[in-house]
C-alpha angles and dihedrals in degrees: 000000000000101000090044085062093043088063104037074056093058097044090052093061102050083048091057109036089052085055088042089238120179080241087094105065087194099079099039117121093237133013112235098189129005091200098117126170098245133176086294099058083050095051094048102051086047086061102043118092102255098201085052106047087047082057091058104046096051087052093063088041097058091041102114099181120056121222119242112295108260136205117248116193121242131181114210111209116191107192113209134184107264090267095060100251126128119040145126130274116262086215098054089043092052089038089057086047101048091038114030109018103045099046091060087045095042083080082062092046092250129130114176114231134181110234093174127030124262120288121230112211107189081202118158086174101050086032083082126036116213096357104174124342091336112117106237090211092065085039098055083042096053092042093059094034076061103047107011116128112214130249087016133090107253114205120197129211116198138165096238119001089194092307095301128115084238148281139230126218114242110240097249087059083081117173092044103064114164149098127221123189131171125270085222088053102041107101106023092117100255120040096075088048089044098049090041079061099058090041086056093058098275128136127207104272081242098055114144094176090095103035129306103269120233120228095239126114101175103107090205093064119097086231093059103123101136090128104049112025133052109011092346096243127106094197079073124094110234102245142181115228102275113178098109087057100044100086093051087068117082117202087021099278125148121241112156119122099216114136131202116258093242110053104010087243117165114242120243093182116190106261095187088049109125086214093051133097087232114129104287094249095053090053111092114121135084109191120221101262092048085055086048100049081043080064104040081062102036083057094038126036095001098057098097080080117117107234117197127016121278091226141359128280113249125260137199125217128192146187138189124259145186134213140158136236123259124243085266092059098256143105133189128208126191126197089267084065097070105022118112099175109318110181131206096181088174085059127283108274090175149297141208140190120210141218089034112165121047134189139189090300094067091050096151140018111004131180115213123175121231108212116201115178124186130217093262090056096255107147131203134182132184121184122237125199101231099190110201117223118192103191104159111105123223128258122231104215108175117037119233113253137236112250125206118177137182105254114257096189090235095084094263097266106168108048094045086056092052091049091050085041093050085043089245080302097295122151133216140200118190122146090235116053120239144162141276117230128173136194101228116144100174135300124280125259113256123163115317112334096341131107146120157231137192112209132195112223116209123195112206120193111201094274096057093257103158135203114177130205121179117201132168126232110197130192112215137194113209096141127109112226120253118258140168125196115220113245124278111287127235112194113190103227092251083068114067101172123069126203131194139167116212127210115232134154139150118191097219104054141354113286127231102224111200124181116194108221093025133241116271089032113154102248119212117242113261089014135126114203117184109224113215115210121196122180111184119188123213094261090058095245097132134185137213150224154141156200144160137265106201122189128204124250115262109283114233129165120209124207108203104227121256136246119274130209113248095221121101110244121199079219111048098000107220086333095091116109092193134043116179130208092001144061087028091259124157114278087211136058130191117213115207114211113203113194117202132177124025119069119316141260113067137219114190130202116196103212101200130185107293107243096042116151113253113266096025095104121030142172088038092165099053124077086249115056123165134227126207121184110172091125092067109113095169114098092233136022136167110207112190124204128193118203115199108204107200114187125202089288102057087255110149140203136178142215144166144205129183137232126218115198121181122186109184101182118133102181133035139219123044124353085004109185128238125239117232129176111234121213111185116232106257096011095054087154093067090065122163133191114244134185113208134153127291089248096065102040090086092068091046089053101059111108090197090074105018140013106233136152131207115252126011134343091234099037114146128184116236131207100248121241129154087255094048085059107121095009099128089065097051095049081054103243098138108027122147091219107035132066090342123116102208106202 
């Protein structure tokens, strides 16, 4: 029988590898699994009782009720580079484990446990299997003769085990007791189960190595061989190596067209099968006889494993807490702090808490870690809420200090800034740092820009731990205001107000400026008057000046009196200034004006009758102007002449004098006579006008012996104007024909 499956074996293959079937796993792409049925497989069913291994089989298969699930001890082995680098996660290894692996193995009463913690390998050599020339099997053989522990399954996790996802070494291959997977391959839900499987005693649902298997299942045809060709079950369907198909097949459906070698059927493998070639995820199912022969070798070759763990990991256990910092600021815990039972029941190796000290930053809710490791190197950590107090109030130490400063109008903005900002100068100690804050909401209004608060300045730490200073900053106003007096004020004497503005500020308020007397009084000529100036600010300081308004003497002007003539006119009396034609007088008279008051020096403007003949008054703009009549005709005539005096201020005044001019002649050409009025001695009131010679005039004259006059008796002087010119003749006074006795 057995060489009739050898060679069916060997038929197969050349069938399969002619229609490039998956059935040959060499020229796969990729090797799923390198867990093949050898010489050795061969050699070992030959060996076992048949009769008796069916037994028990059957006997597995008819239980109905499971024992208690048992634990059964795994070491996990992560191979690194020698530095360390490369490597699987310990979680998704244990995840794989807890999610995927124990639930398959739960139907055999096993659950896989760590009794020890992982093992780390910085291996270069083991990181690669059958890197080379080197044969991975001697490899993998040499690395867990290395590293195995004994009486446990040791599971090795490595970066290539010669390009497969793994393989797992059968239980009659002892020594060599080990399986290697992939760390690409170790949690994708299906290697680790599938390679369990063939450490348990089961094949792939494809093996040839014993005999192709025919499809078959009816005991009564000559191609049966379920139970003892291909993977030795008949729950099994009879399959080709499909792994080259599978992903051709969407929702995990057959649909290759390979037949068996005996009867030409076609082959229907189980692609949810664990022990199949079929796509990972669609690899989910052990069939009963596969459990049961789990369990032949579980219970057979497999029963030097330790089940169970000779102690308890360790675990750690924690509780909150809650402490306070010390007056330094600082606080200490130690393991005991946290600890609310923690066991190491395989011996405490050590443990550690940490972070362990605090200080003012972890003021609050903290999470420390309590470590516990075992003397096996199991490890375990809970988390405590270690939640920081600081209790202790701050000091003031320095008290904050009142502030006065001098008003600088502006509100003083600055330095009371700087003085909040310095906390009114107070100091602090506290063993956690805070922060000052102060209630001030502006100072009060005072007079001006003055006022003043007092603030209360709080230190709080970060736990709200207070200490409290008050202090108050006042803004004062000392200070006179600024003034300057205008200078001193000349008022010509035409000017009798005086007006002034006056410069006065203080930086701190408004000024109240007074002049006393005020400006735009009426100032009284020649005087000096001191001005008092008072500025008084809105918080009473005041300030003081003065200066002097001074106003000119009264300007006058004074014209000396002029010469007279000493003859008695009928006209002007002895009053006259000019007598023309007789007596040898001057023809001509200069008036002298003299200014006084005011403000020297003087101009003068000789203001003369309107219609004088040119030439007749000269020098009008001098003091001294002269006057020359000898054009007057008339017997009498009054000239007046206004002088303007103007000082250095523009200030005028005026006066006049007036000129009487008397011309007596009666007659004209050469020798002309004089008129006099004759008055006869004893009978003076029957006066009459002569006209007698110049020789003559001088008896008359005499007053000794007459009373005469020059000119005649009923002479007059006239204010001259160009229109009175020549009036005395038409009045007849001097008429040739009328009221003269010519002699």
């Amino acid at each position: 029988m057995k060489a009739k499956f050898t060679l069916l074996t060997t038929l197969i293959l050349i069938f399969w590898t002619a229609n490039l079937s998956a059935q040959n796993l060499e020229t796969a792409p990729k090797k799923e699994c390198r867990t093949q049925a050898g010489q050795a497989s061969v050699d070992y069913e030959r060996s076992v009782d048949r009769a008796a291994y069916k037994q028990l089989m059957r006997n597995y298969l008819k239980s109905d009720q499971r024992a208690a699930i048992e634990e059964y001890a795994i070491q996990i082995h992560i191979v690194t580079r020698d530095d360390g680098s490369g490597g699987v996660d310990i979680d998704d290894i244990r995840g794989e484990i807890d999610v995927y692996v124990n639930p398959y193995f739960a139907d055999i009463d096993i659950e896989f446990v760590e009794c020890a913690p992982e093992l780390y390998h910085a291996s270069t050599e083991y990181y690669v299997l059958g890197n080379g020339d080197e044969d991975p099997d001697v490899a993998g053989d040499a690395m867990s003769a290395a590293f195995n522990v004994a009486n446990v399954i040791n599971i090795y996790f490595v970066d290539d085990p010669d390009e497969a996802c793994g393989w797992a070494r059968f239980p009659w291959k002892l020594p060599a007791d080990y399986i290697v997977l992939a760390n690409s391959c170790a949690d994708n839900q299906s290697t680790l189960v599938h390679e369990l499987g063939h450490y348990f005693g089961l094949y792939h649902t494809h093996e040839t190595g014993l005999g192709a298997e025919s499809v078959t299942r009816d005991s009564e045809d000559g191609c049966w061989d379920c139970e003892d060709d291909g993977d030795l079950l008949c729950d099994t369907q009879a399959s080709p190596n499909i792994s080259d198909l599978a992903d051709n097949w969407p929702s995990c459906a057959y649909t290759g067209v390979g037949t068996d070698a005996c009867n030409g059927d076609a082959y229907m493998p189980d692609i949810d099968n664990i022990m199949s070639y079929a796509d990972k995820e669609c690899r989910v199912v052990f069939t009963n006889q596969q459990l049961a022969r789990m369990e032949v070798f579980r219970d057979g070759d497999r029963d030097y494993l330790q089940t169970g763990c000779s102690c308890e990991k360790a675990e750690a256990l924690c509780k909150n807490i809650n402490i306070d910092l010390n007056a330094n600021g600082n606080v200490s815990i130690t393991q005991a702090s946290v600890d609310n039972g923690s066991t190491w029941d395989c011996g405490l190796d050590s443990w550690s808490v940490n972070p362990n000290s605090f200080d003012c930053g972890d003021v609050g809710a903290n999470i420390v870690t309590l470590t516990v490791t075992d003397d096996l190197g199991w490890e375990s950590s809970c988390q405590s809420t270690v939640t920081v107090a600081d209790v202790t109030k701050p000091m003031i130490t320095t008290q904050a200090s009142d502030m006065d400063v001098e008003c600088d109008g502006s509100g003083n903005v600055g330095e009371f800034t700087a003085w909040l900002n310095d906390n009114g100068g107070a100091q602090v100690t506290d063993a956690c740092d805070g922060s000052w804050s102060n209630n001030s909401s502006g100072l009060s209004n005072g007079c001006g820009a003055t006022g003043s608060e007092t603030v209360t300045f709080t230190y709080t730490d970060p736990s709200g731990n207070t200490a409290s200073t008050t202090a108050t900053f006042t803004i004062e106003d000392n200070t006179d205001p600024d003034l300057v007096c205008p200078a001193d004020i000349h008022l010509p004497e035409c000017i009798e107000t005086a007006e002034w503005i006056v410069v006065s500020s203080d930086i701190c308020s408004n000024v109240t400026v007074v002049s006393d007397p005020p400006s735009g009084s009426v100032f009284e000529k020649g005087t000096t008057t001191v001005v008092t100036v008072t500025s008084t600010d809105e918080c009473d300081n005041v300030s003081e000046c003065t200066f002097e308004v001074t106003r000119d003497p009264d300007l006058k002007v004074d014209i000396d009196p002029l010469a007279t003539s000493p003859l008695n006119t009928c006209a002007a009396g002895t009053n006259a200034n000019i007598v023309i034609g007789y007596g040898g007088g001057p023809t001509c008279t200069t008036m002298n004006a003299v200014g006084s008051g005011g403000h020297a020096p003087y101009t003068y403007s000789w203001e003369a009758p309107v219609g004088l003949p040119e030439g007749s008054f000269e020098n009008e703009n001098t003091a001294t102007p002269t006057f020359c009549a000898d054009f007057q005709t008339e017997p009498c005539v009054t000239y007046t002449f206004t002088v303007t005096v103007t000082d250095i201020h523009g200030c005028t005044e005026t006066n006049e004098v007036e000129v009487n001019v008397v011309n007596p002649l009666c007659t004209s050409g050469n020798n002309p006579k004089v008129s006099v009025c004759h008055r006869p001695p004893g009978n003076p009131s029957n006066e009459q006008t002569i006209c007698i010679s110049a020789n003559a005039v001088d008896n008359h004259l005499d007053n000794d012996v007459h009373q005469d006059c020059l000119g005649s008796c009923d002479d007059v002087c006239v204010a001259y104007s160009p229109e009175n010119l020549g009036l005395v003749a038409s009045q007849g006074n001097n008429d040739p024909d009328e009221n003269i006795l010519r002699v």
